[in-house]
N, CA, C and O of each residue as an XYZ file, in Angstrom:
404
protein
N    -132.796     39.517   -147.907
C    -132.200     40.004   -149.135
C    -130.713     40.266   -148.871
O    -130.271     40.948   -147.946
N    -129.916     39.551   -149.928
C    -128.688     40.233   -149.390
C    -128.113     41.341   -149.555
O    -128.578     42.069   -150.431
N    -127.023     41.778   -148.835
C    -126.602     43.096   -148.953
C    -125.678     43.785   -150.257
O    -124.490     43.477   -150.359
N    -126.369     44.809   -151.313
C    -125.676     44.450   -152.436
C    -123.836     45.259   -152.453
O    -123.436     46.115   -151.664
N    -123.173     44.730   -153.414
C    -122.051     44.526   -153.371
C    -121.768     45.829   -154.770
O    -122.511     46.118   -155.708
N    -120.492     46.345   -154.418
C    -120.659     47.436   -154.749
C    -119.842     46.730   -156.288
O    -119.088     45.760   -156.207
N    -120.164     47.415   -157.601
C    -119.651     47.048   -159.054
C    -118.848     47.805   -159.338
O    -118.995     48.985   -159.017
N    -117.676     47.355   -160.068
C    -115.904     47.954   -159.689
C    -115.672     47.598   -161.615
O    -115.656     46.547   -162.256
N    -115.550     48.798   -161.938
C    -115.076     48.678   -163.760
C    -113.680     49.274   -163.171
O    -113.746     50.141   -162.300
N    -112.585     48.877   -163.576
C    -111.173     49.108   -163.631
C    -110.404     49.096   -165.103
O    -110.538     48.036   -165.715
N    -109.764     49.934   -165.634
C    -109.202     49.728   -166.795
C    -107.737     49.515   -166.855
O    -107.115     49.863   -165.851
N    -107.074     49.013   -167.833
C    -105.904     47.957   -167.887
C    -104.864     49.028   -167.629
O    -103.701     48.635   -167.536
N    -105.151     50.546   -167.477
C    -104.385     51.975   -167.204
C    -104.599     52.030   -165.829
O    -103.616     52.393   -165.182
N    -105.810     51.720   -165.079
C    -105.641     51.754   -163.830
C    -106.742     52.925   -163.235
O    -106.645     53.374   -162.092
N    -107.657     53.287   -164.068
C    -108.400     54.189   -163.836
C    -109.745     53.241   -163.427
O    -110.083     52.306   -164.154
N    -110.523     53.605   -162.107
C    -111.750     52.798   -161.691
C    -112.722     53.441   -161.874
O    -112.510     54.635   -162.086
N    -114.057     53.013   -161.878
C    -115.243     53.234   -161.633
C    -116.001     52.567   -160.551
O    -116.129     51.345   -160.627
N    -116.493     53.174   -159.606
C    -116.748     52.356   -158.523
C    -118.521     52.550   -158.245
O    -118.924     53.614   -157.774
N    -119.478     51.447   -158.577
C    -120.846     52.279   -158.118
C    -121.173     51.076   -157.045
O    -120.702     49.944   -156.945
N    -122.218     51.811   -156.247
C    -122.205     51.286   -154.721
C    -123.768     51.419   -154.620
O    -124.093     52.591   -154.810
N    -124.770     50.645   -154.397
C    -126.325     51.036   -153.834
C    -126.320     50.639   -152.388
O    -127.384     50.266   -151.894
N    -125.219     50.682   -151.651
C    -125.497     50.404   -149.918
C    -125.151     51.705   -148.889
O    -125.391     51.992   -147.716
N    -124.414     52.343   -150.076
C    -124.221     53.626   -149.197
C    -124.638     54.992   -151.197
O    -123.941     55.758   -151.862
N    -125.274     54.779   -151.229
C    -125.294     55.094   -153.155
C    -124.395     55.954   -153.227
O    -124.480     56.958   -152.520
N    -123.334     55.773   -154.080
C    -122.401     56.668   -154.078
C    -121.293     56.107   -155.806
O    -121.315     54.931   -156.169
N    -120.773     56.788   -156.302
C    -120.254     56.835   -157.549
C    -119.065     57.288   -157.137
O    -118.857     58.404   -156.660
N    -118.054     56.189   -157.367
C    -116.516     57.104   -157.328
C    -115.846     56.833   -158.740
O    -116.228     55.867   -159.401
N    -114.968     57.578   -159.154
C    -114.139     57.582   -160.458
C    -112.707     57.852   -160.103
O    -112.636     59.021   -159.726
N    -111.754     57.371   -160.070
C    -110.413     57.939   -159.712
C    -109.601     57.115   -161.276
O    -109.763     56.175   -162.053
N    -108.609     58.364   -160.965
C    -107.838     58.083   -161.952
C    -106.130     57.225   -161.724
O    -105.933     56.767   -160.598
N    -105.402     57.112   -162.403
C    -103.839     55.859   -161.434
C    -103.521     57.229   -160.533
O    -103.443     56.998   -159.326
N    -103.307     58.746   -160.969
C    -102.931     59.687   -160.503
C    -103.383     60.080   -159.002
O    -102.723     60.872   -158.329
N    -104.360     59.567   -158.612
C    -105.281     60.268   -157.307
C    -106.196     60.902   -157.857
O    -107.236     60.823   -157.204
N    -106.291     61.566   -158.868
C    -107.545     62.547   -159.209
C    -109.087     61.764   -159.155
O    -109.341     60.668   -159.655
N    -109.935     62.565   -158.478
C    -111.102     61.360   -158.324
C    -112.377     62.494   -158.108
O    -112.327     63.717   -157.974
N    -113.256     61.778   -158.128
C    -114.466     62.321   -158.216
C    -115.688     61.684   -157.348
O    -116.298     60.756   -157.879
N    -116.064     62.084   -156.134
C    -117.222     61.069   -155.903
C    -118.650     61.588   -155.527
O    -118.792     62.227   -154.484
N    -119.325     61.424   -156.051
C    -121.056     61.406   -156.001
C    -121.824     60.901   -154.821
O    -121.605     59.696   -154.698
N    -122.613     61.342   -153.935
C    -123.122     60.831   -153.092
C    -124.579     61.426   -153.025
O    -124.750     62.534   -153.533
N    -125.652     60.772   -152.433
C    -126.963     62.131   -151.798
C    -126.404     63.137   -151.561
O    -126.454     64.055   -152.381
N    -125.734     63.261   -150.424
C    -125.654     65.022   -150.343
C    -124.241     65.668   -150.387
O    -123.964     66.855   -150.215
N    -123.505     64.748   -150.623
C    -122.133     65.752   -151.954
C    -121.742     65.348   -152.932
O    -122.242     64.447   -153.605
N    -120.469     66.167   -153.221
C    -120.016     65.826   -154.620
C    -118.880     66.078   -154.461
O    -118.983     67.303   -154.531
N    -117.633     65.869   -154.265
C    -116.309     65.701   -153.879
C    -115.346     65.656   -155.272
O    -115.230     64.530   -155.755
N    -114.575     66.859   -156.037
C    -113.463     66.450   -156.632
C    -112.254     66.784   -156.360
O    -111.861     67.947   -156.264
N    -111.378     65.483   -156.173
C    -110.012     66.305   -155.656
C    -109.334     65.931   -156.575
O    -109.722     65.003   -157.285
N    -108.220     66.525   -156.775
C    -106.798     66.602   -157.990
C    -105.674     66.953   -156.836
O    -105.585     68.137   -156.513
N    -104.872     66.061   -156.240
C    -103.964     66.313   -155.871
C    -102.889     66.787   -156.313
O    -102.133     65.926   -156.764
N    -102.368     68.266   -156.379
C    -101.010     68.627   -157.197
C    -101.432     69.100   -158.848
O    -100.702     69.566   -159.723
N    -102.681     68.826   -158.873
C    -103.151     69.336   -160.524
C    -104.343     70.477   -160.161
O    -105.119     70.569   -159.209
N    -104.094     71.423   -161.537
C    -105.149     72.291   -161.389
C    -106.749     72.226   -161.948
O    -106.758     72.235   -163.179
N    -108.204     72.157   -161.306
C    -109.364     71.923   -161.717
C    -109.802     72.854   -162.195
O    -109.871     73.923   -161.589
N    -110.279     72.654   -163.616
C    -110.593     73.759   -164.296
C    -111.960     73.890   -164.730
O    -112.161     72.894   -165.425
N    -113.078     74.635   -164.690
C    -114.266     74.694   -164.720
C    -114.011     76.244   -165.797
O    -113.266     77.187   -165.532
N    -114.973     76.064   -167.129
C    -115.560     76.543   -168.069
C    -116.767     76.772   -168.415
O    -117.584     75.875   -168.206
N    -117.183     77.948   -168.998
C    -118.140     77.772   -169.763
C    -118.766     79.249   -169.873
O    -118.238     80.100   -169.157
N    -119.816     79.636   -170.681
C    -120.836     81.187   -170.978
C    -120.369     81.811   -169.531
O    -119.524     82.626   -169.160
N    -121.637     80.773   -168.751
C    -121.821     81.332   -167.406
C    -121.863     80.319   -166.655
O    -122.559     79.322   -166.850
N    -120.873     80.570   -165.440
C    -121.058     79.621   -163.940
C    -121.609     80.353   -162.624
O    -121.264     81.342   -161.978
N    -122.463     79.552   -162.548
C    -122.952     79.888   -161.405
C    -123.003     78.996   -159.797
O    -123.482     77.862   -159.773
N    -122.551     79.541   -158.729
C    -122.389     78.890   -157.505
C    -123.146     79.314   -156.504
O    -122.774     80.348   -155.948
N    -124.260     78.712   -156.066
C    -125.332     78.816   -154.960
C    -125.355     78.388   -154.244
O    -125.367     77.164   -154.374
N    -125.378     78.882   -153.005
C    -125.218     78.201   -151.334
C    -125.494     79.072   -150.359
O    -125.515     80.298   -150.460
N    -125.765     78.239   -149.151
C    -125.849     79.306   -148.142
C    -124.783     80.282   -148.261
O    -124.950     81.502   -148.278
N    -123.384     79.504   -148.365
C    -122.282     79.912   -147.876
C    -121.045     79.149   -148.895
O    -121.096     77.956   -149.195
N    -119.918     80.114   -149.359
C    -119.568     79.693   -150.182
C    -118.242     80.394   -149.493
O    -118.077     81.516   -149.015
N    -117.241     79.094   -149.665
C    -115.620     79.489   -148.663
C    -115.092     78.788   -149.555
O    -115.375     77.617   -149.804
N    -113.851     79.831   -150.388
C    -112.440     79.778   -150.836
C    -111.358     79.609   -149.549
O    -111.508     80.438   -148.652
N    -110.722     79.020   -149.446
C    -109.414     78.832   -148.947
C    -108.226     78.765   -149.791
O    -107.494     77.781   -149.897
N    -108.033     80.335   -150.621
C    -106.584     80.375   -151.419
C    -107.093     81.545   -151.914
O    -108.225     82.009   -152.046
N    -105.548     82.050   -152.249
C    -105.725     83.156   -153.304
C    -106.319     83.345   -154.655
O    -106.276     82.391   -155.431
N    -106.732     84.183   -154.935
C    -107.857     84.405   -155.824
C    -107.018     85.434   -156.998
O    -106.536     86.528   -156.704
N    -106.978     84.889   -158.193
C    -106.325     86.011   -159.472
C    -107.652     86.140   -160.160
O    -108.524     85.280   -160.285
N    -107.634     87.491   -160.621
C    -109.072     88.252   -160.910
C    -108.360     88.524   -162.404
O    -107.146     88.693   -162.289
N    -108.760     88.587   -163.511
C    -108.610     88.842   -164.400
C    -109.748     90.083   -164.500
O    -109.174     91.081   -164.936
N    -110.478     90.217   -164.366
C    -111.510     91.512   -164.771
C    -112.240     92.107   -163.392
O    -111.624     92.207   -162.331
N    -113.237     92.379   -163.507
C    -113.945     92.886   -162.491
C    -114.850     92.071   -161.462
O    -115.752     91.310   -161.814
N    -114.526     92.303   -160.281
C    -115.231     92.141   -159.257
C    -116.694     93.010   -158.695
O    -116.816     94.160   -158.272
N    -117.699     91.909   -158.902
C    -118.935     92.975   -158.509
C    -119.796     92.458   -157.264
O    -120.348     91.359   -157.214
N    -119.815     93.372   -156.337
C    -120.627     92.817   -155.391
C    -121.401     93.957   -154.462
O    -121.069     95.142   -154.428
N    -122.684     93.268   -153.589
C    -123.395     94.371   -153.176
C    -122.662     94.955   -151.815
O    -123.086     95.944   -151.218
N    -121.255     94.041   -151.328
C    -121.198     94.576   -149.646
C    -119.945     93.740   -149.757
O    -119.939     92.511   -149.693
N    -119.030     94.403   -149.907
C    -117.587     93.814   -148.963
C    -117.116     94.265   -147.828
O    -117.337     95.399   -147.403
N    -116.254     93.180   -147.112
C    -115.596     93.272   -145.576
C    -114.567     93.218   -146.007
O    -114.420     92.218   -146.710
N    -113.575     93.943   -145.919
C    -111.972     93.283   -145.733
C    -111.152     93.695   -144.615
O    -111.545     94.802   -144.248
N    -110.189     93.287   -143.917
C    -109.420     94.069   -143.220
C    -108.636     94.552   -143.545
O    -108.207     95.397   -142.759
N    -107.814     94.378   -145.015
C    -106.861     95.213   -145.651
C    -107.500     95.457   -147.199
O    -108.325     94.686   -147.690
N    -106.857     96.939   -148.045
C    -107.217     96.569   -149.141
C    -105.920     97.456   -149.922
O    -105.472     98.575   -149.671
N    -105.547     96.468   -150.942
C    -104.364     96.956   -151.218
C    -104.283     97.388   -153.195
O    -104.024     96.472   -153.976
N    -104.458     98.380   -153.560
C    -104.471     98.570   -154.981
C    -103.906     99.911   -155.799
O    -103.672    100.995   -155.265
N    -103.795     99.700   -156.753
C    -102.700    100.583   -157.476
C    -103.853    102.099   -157.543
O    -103.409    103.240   -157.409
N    -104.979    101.869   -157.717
C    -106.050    102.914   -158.114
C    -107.193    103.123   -156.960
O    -108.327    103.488   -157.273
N    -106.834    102.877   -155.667
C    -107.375    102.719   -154.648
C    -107.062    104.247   -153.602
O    -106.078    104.629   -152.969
N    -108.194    104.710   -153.787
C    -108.268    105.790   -152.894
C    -108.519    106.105   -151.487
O    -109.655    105.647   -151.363
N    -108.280    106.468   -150.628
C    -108.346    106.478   -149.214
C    -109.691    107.217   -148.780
O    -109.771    108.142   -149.588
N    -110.649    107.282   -148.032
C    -111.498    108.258   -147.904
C    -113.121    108.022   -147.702
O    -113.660    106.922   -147.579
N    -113.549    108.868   -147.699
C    -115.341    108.869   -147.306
C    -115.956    108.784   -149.195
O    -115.950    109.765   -149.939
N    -116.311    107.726   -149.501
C    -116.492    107.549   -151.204
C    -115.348    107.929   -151.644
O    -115.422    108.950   -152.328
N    -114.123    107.422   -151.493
C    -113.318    107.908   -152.332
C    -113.019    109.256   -153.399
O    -112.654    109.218   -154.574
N    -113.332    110.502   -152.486
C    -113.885    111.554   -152.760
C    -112.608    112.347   -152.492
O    -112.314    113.334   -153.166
N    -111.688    111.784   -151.259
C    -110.577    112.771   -150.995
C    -109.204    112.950   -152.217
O    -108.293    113.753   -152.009
């Protein structure tokens, strides 16, 4: 059987679609770099120089392990059962045993 050949939709803007059954995998890129690719066991979107924006009611992110690498702007509240930090820096932030002093 031969080995199948991966099917390439390209548009006259320059944006591809790439689907593949030899390694199964789905890529989408745009002329910009922005791209997207699908595989068994990931899912890869990068935007080079643009910001990715995810919406909606509720998002939810499940994993063993879940790593930001960047600063984080909080618009509302942060809730969690156990934080570590080595610094903590805030306008309403009290020093102390429960913040009691």
């Amino acid at each position: 059987m031969p080995e199948p050949t991966p099917t390439l939709l390209r548009t006259q803007g320059g944006t591809q679609v790439q689907v593949s059954d030899s390694s199964p995998q789905v890529t989408i890129t745009s002329p910009a770099g922005v791209g997207i690719v699908i595989e068994d066991a990931n899912i890869r979107i990068s935007s080079p120089g643009c910001m990715i924006q995810i919406s909606g009611g509720n998002i939810t992110l499940t994993g063993a392990q879940v790593t930001v690498d960047a600063m984080i702007l909080n618009a509302r509240m942060i809730r969690c059962d156990t934080i570590v930090a080595n610094t903590v820096v805030g306008s309403s932030y009290t020093p102390g045993a429960g913040n009691v002093w």
